[in-house]
ZAKOL-728756 format. One record per atom (N, C-alpha, C): x, y, z. Coordinates in steps of 0.02 Angstrom, whole numbers, plus 50000, padded with zeros to 5 digits. Layout:
// ZAKOL-728756
XYZ;...
***
This chain:
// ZAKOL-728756
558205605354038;557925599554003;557215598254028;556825597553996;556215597354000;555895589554016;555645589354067;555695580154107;555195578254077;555215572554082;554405565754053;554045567454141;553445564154122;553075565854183;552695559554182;552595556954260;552115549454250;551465552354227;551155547254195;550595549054168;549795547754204;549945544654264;549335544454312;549695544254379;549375548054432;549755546354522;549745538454532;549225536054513;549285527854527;549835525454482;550205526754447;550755522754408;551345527054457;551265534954471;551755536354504;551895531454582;551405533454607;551315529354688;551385520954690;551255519054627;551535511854622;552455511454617;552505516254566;553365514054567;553725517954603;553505522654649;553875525854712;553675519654775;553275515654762;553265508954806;553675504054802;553635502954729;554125496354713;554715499254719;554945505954713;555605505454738;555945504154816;555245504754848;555545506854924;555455500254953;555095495154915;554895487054928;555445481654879;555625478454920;556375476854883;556505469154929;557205465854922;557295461154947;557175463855035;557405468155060;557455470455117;556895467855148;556325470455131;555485468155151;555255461555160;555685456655121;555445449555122;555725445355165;556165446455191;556555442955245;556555446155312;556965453755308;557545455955345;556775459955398;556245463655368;555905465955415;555445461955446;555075457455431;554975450555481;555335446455518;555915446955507;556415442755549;556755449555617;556705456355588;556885458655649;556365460955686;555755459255678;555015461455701;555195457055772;555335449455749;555015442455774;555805444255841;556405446255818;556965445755869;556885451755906;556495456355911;556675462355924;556035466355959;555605459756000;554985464056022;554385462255985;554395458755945;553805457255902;553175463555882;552695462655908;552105469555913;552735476255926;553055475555989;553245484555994;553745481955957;554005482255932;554545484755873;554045486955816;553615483655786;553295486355741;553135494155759;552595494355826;552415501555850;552895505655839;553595503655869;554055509655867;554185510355776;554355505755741;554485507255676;553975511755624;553265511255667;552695515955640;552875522555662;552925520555732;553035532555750;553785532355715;554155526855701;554795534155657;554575534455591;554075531355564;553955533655498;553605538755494;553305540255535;552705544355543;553315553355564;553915551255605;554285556355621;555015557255578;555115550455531;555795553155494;555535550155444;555255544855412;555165544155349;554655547055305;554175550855332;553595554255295;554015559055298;554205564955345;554625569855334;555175570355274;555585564655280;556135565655206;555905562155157;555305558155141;554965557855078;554745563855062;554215567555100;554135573655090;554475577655050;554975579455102;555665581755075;556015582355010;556035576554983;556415572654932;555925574054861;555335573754881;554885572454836;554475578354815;554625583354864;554535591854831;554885596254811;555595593054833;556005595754807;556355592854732;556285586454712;556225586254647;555615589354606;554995590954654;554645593654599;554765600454570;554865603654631;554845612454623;555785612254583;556155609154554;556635607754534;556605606154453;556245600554469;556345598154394;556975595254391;557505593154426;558125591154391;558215585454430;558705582654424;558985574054424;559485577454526;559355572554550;559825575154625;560315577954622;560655578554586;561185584454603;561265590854595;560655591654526;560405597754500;560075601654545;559775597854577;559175599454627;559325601854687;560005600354709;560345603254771;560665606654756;560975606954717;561485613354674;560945620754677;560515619654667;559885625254646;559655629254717;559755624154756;559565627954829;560105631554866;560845626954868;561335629754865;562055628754837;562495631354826;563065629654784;563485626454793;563675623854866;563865616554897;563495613654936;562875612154910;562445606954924;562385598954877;562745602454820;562765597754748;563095592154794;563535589954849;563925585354883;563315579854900;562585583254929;561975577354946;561825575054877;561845578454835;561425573254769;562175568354749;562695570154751;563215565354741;563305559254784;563285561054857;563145553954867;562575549254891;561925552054841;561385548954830;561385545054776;561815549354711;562005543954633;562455539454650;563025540454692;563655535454705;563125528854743;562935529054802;562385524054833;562185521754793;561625526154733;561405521254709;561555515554656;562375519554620;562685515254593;563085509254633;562965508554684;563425505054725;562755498954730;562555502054778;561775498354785;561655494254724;561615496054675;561235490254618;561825486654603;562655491954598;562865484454583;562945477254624;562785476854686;562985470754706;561995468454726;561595472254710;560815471054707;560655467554650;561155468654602;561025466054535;561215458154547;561785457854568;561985451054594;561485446054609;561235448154683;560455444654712;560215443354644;559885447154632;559495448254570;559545442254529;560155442054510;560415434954442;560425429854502;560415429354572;560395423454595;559565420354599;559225425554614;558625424154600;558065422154521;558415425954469;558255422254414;558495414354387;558945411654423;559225407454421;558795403154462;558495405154514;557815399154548;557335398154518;557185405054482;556425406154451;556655399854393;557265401554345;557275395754279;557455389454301;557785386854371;557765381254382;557165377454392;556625381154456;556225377854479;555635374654394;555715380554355;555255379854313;555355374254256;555965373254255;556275371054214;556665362054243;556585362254311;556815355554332;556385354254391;555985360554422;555255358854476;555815358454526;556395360354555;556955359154607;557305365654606;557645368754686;558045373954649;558845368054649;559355374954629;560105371754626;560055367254697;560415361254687;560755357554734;561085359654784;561545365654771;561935367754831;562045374054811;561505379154862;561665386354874;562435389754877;562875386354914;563435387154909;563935387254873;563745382154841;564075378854789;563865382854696;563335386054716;563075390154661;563505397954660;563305398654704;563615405154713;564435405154702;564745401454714;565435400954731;565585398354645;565185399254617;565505398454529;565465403454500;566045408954478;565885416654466;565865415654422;565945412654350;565565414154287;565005412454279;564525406854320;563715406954322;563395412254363;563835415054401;563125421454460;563525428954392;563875427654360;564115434554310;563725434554272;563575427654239;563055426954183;562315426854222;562045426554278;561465428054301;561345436954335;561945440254327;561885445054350;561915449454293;562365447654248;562195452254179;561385451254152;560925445154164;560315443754149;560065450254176;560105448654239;559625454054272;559625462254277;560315462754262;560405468754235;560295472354182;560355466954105;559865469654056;558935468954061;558825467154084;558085465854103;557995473254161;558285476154185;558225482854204;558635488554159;558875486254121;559045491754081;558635492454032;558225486353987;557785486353943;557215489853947;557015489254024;556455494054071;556455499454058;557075502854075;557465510754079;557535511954015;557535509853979;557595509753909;556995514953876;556365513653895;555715514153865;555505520053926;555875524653979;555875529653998;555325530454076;554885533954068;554575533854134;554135532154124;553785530554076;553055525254026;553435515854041;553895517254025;554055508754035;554115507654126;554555511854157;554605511454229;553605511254244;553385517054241;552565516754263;552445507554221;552415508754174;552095502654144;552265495754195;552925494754189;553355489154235;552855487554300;552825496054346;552535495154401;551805493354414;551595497654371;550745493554375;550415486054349;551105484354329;551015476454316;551165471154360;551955476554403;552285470754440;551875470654513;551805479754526;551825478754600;550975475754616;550395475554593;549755471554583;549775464254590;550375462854537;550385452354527;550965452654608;551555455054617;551765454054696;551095453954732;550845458854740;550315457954807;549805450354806;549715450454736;549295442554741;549635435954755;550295436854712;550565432154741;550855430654801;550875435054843;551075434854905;550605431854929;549905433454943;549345431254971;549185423454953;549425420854869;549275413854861;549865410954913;550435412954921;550995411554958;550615407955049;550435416855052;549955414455143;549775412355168;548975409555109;548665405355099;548965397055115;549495396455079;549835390255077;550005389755146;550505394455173;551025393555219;550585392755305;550175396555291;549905397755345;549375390255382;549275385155331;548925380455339;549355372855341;550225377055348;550565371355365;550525368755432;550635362855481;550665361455526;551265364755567;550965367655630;551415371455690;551445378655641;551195380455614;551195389255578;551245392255614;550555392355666;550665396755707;551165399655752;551745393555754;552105396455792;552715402655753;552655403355688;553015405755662;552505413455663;551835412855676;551495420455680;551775425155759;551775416755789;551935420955874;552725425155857;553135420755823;553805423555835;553845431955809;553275433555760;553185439555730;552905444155774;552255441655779;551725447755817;551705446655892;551935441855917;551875442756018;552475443656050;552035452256064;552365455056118;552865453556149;553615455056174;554045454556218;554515460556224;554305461056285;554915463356338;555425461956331;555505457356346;556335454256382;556655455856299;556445453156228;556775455156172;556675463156151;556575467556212;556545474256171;556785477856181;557215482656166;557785484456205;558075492356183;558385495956206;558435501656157;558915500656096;558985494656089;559525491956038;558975491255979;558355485556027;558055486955962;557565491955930;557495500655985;557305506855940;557625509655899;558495508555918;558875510555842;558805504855792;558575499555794;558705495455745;557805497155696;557605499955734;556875500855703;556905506355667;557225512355702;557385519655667;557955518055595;558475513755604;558665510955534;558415506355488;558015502655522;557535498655461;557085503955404;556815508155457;556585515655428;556875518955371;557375519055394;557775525355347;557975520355282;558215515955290;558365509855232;557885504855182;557145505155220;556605501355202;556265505655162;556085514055152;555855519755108;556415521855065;557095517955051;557615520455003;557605528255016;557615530255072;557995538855094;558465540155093;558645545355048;559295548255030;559625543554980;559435542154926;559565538754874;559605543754803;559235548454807;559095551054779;558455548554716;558225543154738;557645538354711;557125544554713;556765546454774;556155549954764;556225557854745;556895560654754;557055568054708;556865565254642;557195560554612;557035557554534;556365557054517;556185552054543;555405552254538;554985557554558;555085561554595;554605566954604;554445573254547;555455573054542;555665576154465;555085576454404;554685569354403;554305566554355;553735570054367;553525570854435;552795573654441;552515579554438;551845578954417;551485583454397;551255589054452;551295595354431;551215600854482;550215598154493;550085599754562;549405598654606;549385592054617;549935588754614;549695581454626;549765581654730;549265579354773;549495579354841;550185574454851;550685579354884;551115576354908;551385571254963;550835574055018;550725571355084;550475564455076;549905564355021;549555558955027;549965553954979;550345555354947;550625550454891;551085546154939;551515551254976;552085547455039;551705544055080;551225544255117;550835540355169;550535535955108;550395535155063;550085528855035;550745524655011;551315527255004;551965521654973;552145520255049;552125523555090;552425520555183;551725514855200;551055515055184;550605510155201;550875504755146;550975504655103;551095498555074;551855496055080;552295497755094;552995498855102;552835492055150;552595497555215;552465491155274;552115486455272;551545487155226;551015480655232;551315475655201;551705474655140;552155472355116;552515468055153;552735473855199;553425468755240;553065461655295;552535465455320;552245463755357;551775455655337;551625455655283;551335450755234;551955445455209;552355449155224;552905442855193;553325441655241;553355441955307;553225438855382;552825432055368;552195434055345;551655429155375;551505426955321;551965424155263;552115419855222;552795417355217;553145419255253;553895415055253;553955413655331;553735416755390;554005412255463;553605407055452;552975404655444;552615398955480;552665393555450;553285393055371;553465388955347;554055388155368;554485391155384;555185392155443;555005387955520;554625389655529;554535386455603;554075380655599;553655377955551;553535373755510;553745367555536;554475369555497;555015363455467;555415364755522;555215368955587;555945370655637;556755369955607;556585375555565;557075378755537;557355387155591;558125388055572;558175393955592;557945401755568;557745405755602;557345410455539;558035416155532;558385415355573;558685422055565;559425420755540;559345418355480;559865418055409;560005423155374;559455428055369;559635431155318;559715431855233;559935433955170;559745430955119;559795424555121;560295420255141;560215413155140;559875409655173;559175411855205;558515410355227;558075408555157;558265411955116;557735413955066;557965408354992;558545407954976;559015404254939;559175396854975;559275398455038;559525389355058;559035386355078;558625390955120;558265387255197;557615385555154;557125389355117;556495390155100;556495384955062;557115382954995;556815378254958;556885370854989;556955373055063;556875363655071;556185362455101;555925368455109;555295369955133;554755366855084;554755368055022;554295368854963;554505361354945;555095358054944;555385352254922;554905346054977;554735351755046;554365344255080;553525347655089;553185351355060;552695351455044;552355349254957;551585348054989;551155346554917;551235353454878;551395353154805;551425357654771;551975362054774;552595360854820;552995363454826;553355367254760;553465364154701;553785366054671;553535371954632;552735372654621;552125376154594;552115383554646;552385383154703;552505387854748;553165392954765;553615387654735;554235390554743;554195394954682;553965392854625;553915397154562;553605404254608;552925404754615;552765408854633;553075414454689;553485410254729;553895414154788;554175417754772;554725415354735;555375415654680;555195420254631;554455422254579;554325427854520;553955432154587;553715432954649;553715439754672;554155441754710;554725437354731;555445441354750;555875445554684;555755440454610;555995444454581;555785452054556;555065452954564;554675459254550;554805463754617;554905460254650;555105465354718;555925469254693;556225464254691;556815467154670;556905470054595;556635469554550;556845472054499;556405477754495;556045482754521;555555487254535;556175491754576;556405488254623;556945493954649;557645493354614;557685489654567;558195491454542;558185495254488;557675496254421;557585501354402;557375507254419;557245508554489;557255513154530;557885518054544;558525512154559;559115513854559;559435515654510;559405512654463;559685512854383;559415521954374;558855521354355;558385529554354;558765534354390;558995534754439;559175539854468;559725543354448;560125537754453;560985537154409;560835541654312;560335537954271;560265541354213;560175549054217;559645549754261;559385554254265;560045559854263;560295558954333;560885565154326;561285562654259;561685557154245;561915558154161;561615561654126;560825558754095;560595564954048;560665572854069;560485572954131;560445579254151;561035586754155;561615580754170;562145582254182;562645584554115;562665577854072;563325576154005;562765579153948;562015579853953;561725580153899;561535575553855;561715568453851;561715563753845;561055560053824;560965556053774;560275554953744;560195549753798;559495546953820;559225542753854;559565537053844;559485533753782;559835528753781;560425526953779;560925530753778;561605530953777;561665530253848;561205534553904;561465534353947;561375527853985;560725526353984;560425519054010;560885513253988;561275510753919;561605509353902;562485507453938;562745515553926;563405515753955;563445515554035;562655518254049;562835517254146;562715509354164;561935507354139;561885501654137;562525495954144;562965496354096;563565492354067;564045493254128;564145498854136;564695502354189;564555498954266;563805498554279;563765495154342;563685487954356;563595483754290;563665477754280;564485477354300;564885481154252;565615478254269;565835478554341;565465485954393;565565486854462;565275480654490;564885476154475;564425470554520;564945464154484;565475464354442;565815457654450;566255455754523;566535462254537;566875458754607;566375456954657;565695458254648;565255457654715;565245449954690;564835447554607;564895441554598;565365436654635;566085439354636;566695435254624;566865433154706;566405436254759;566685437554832;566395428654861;565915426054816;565885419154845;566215413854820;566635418354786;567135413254761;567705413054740;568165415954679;568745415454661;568925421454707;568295426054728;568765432454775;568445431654859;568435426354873;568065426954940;568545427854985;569125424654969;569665426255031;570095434455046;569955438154959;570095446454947;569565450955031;569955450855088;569455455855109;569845461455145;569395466155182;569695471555217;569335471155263;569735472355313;569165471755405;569015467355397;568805462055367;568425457855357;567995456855313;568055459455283;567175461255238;567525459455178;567065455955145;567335452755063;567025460455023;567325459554952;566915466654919;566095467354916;565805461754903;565195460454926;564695465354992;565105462555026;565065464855109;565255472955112;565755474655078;566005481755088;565665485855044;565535483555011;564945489054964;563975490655000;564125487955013;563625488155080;563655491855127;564145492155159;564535493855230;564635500055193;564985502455151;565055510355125;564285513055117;564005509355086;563295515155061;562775512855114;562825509655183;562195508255239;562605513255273;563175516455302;563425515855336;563725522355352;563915523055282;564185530255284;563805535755223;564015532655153;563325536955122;562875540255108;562355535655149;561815537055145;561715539955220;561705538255273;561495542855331;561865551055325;562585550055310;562915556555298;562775559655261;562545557855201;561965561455159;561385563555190;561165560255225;560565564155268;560645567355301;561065567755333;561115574655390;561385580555334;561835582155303;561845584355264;561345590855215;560825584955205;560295584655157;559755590355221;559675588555284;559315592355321;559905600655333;560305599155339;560645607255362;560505611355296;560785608555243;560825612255171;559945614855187;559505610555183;558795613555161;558415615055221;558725614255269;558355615655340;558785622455364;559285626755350;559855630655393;560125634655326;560285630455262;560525636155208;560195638355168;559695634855172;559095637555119;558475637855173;557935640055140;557185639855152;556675635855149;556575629955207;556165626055194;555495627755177;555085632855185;554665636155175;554655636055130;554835638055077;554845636155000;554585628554990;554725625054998;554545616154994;553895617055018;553665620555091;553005621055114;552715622055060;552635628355037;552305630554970;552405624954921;552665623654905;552705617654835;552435611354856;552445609254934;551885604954962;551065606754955;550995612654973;550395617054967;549915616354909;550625614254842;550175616654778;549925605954772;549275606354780;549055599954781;549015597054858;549085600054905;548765601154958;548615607155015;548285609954995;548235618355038;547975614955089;547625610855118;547525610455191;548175607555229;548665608955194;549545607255230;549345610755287;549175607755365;549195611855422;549755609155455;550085604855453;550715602655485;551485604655465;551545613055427;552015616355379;552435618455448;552385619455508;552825620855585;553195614455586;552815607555583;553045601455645;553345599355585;553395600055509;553905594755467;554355601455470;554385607955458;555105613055483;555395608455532;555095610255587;555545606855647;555585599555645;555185596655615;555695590055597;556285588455550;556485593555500;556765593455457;557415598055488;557305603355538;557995604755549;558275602655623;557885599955652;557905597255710;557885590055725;557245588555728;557365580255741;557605573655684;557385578155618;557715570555578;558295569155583;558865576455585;559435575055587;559715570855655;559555574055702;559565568355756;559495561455770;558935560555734;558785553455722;559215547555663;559445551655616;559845549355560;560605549355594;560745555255629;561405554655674;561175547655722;560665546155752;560785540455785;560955534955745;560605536055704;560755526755628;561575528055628;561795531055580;562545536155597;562965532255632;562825532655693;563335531455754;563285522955755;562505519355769;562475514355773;562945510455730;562875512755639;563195509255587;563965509155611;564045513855648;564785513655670;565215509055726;564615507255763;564725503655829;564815495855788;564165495555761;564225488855735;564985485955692;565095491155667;565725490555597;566305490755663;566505492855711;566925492755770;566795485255789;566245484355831;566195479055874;566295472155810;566155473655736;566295467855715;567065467755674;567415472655670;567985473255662;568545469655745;568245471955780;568875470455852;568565462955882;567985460355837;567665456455882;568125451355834;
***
């Protein structure tokens, strides 16, 4: 089958961004910057990008090119039970959006309140815990990424060069605001100054998994998208420009959500319900609050709906690729299919919150399968198959075409059959400790 192709690198490098910039970035990597070492956690989270996440973007993203096919095609081609890494890159990512989709409808639901009553809902809790209003905000948000996917890799490019431009400004009108609240600063210290005593080797694995989870690796997201691209486009440079904005991103929306957190001496380390409970009482006791929350609220939703037709994409991709299947049929029937998978995530704050296993509501466990097991086991995987059964050298060359001064074709080999896997075996083990210590705890 003969692929669509983005039609400029800047529409490509925008929506291989917006996928890898997501809810994750707006909360979760400023809040573990500020607990975890502040300055050196960042440092360390730069050298593993620089040593596992440029490497399997790389990776990912030459090998959909020199392929042409949707992730499973694409590993199938190198070797004949390798097709197991692109499978559970489509399963992830069907898992992933359905309970992402969820967020998603909880967040359009702020955007039409605030706009529509200048307030968000009354009670975060109390919202969530009504499963036919977060079903009906999650089917919203799900056709609003299927409508996307709809209109092919012209609507995805199109989407991105609209969304990911107005995010970056609005983040900055966000800054602007937050940063000129009274006591701010103390919400910059909790980010960027230095500590010891919070740094720990707990928190270099927690930096090496922010990594692997914050570039959507092993999703099969950037095989898809690369799928799209045009032979001579530089490879090297496209991954180091989506990892600079990936982070600047995260890093920017730190220093528009702590110094309104510490502000109001609020707790920062909530989690999504930092962002849903804590923030709008923030905006509720500032001038213009409500004029801000709009704005907060439409670039969380462009953050997230950028990676969710990211996710959606990947999933079609192998359908068409796979059943033969016209575009829209497939966008359609998968679309539909993972809406119905995201009702039990809906249902876990409420008619199903007490349904759990280990502990974990379905919500929680759909998570816990694709952070945990999934996707790292897919990565190690993903390095033996193309690092040990096949020829990475081949990828060199297909890196080559659109950058011949590739002089680093030795140190990504040996990162690719040597250290990434190591490093992804560490995420691996950690996800395992945690799921133990919070199971017996």
């Amino acid at each position: 089958m003969k692929q669509n192709q983005w039609a400029s690198r800047l529409g490509f490098v925008l929506a291989t961004a917006g996928a890898a910039i997501g809810l994750g970035n707006l909360w979760k990597f400023p809040y573990l910057m500020g607990s975890n070492g502040g300055f050196f956690f960042l440092i360390a989270y730069l050298v593993f990008i620089v040593i596992l996440g440029l490497p399997v973007m790389m990776l990912e993203m030459s090998l959909g090119r020199y392929t042409g096919k949707n992730p499973v095609a694409s590993y199938r081609q190198i070797h004949p039970k390798a097709g197991i890494v692109g499978v559970f890159g489509v399963l992830s990512a069907m898992m992933i959006l359905s309970y992402y989709s969820v967020i998603g409808g909880w967040i359009i639901k702020y955007v039409i309140s605030y706009v529509t009553t200048f307030q968000a809902p009354a009670d975060f809790a109390a919202f969530t815990s009504n499963g036919p209003e977060t079903t009906l905000w999650h089917f919203v948000f799900m056709a609003i990424t299927v409508l996307i996917c709809l209109k092919g890799v012209s609507g995805i490019e199109k989407a991105s060069k609209f969304m990911m431009p107005t995010l970056f400004i609005l983040l900055l009108v966000v800054i602007v605001r937050n940063v000129t609240l009274p006591n701010a600063g103390e919400g910059l210290k909790f980010i960027f100054t230095p500590s010891e005593s919070s740094f720990s080797l707990s928190s270099i694995s927690t930096a090496l998994g922010q990594v692997f989870y914050s570039l959507s690796l092993c999703m099969g997201i950037t095989i898809t998208y690369g799928s799209y691209l045009k032979k001579g486009e530089n490879i090297p440079r496209s991954c180091g420009h989506v990892a600079i904005m990936d982070t600047t991103i995260a890093v920017l929306a730190g220093i528009a959500i702590f110094p309104a957190v510490f502000s109001f001496g609020l707790e920062p380390g909530q989690g999504p319900s930092l962002i849903f409970g804590t923030l709008p009482k923030v905006f509720s006791e500032i001038a213009g609050g409500s004029i801000f929350a709009i704005l907060f609220f439409a670039l969380v939703l462009f953050a997230a709906v950028t990676s969710a037709i990211a996710l959606l994409e990947v999933v079609v991709s192998f359908v068409v690729g796979s059943m033969g299947w016209s575009r829209k049929k497939a966008v359609l029937l998968v679309g539909g299919l993972i809406f119905l998978l995201g009702i039990p995530s809906c249902l876990s704050f409420g008619p199903l919150a007490d349904v759990t296993l280990a502990g974990y509501t379905f919500f929680d466990l759909v998570g816990l399968l694709t952070d945990n097991f999934l996707l790292p086991i897919g990565g190690i995987l993903m390095c033996w198959f193309v690092g040990w059964k096949w020829n990475p050298n081949i990828l060199v060359d297909e890196i080559k075409d659109g950058c011949p001064e590739f002089k680093l074709q030795k140190v990504w080999v040996l990162c690719i059959r040597f250290l990434t896997p190591i490093l992804v075996l560490i995420v691996t083990i950690s996800g395992f400790i945690n799921i133990y210590q919070t199971i017996v705890g």
